[in-house]
C-alpha positions as CSV (number, residue, x, y, z in Angstrom):
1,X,0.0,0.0,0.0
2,X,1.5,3.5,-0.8
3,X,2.3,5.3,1.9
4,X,2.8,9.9,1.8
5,X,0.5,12.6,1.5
6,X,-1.9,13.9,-0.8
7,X,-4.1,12.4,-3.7
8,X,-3.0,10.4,-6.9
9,X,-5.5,12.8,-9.4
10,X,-5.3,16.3,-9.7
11,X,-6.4,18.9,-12.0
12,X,-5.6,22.4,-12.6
13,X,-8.2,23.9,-14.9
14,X,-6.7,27.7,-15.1
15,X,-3.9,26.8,-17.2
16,X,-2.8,30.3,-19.3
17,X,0.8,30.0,-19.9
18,X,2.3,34.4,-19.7
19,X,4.0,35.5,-21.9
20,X,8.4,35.7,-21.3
21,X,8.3,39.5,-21.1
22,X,10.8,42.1,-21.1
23,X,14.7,40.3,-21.9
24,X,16.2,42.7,-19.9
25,X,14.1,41.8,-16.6
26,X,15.6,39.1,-14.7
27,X,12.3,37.5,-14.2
28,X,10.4,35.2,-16.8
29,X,6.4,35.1,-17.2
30,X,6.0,31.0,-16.7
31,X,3.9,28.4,-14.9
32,X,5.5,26.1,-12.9
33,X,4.1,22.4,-11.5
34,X,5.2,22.3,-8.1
35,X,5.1,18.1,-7.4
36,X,5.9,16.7,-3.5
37,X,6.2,13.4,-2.5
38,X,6.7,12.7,1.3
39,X,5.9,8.7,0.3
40,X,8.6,6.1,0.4
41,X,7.8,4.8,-3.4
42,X,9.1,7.3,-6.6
43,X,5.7,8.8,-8.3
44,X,5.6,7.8,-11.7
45,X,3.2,10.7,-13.4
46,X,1.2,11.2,-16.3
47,X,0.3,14.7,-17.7
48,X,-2.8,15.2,-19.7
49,X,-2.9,18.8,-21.0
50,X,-6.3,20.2,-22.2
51,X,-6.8,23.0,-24.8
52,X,-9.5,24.8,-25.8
53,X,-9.0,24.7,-29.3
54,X,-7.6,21.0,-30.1
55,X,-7.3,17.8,-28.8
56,X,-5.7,17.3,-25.4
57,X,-1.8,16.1,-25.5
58,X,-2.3,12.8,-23.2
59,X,0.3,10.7,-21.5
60,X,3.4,13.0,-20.6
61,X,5.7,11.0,-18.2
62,X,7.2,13.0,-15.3
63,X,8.5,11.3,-11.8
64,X,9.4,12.3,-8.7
65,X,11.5,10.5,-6.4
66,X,10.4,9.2,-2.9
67,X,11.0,12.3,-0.1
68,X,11.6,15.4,-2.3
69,X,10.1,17.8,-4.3
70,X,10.5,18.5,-8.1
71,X,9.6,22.1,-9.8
72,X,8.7,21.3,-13.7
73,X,8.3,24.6,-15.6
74,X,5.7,24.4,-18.2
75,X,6.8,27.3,-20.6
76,X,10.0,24.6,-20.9
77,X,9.7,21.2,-22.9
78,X,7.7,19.3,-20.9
79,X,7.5,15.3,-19.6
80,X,8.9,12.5,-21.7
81,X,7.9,13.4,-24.8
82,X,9.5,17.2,-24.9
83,X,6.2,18.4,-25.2
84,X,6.3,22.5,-25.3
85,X,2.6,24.0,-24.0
86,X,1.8,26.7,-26.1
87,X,1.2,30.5,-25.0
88,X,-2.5,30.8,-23.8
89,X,-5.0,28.9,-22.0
90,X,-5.0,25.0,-21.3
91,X,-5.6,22.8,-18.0
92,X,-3.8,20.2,-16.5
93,X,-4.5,16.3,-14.9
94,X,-2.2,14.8,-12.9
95,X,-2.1,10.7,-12.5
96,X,0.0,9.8,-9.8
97,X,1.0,6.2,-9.1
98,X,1.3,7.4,-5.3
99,X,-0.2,10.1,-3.2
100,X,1.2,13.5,-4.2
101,X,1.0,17.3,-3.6
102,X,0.5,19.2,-6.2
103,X,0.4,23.3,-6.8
104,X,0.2,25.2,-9.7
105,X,2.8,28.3,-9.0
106,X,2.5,31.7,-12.2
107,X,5.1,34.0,-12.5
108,X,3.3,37.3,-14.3
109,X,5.7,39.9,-15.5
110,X,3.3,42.0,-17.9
111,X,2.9,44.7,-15.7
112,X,5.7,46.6,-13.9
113,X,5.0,45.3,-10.4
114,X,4.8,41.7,-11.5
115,X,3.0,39.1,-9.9
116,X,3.6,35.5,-8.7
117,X,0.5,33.2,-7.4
118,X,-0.1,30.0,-6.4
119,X,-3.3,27.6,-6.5
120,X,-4.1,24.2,-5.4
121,X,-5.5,21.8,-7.9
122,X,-8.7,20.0,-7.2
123,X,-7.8,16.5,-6.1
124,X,-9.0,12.8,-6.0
125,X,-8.1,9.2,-5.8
């Protein structure tokens, strides 16, 4: 039985990948998966990512060893398969072969303040 915290589904459905912004800032606009597994068993994870105009991109493999915590930008090539998320809106689901934590983290740097926010996903077994 797998032992850790969290929940082996979860879904992020306010997916809108920013823009980079300005080069000459040293922040990017991205999205970031923030994954954490307390368990004692690697998570092997699937990434479905949802569009609004096309068929979803199913099946991207991520893990995430036992006892840590792994950051996976999605404006970078993403899972197994390289796969790049274009600018604009999508959502995410998260299959997790253990209990996970999962957060959805956005960097914002459109405006001259910036912004950086974080959400929970909705969750379930």
């Amino acid at each position: 039985m797998a032992t850790g915290d969290g929940k082996r589904v979860w879904i992020f459905p306010d997916g809108d990948l920013p823009p980079a912004g300005d080069p000459d800032l040293p922040l990017e606009g991205h999205e970031s998966l923030i994954v954490l597994n307390t368990g004692d068993e690697d998570a092997r994870i699937e990434i479905d990512v949802y569009f609004s105009d096309r068929e979803p991109e199913m099946g991207l493999k991520v893990a995430v060893p036992a006892r840590t915590v792994q950051c996976f930008r999605v404006d970078k090539p993403l899972g197994d398969r390289q796969f790049q998320v274009p600018f604009g809106q999508y959502a995410l689901r998260l299959r997790s072969s253990v209990p996970i934590v999962v957060q959805l983290g956005r960097a914002d740097v459109r405006q001259p303040n910036l912004a950086y926010y974080t959400t929970m996903g909705y969750c379930s077994d």
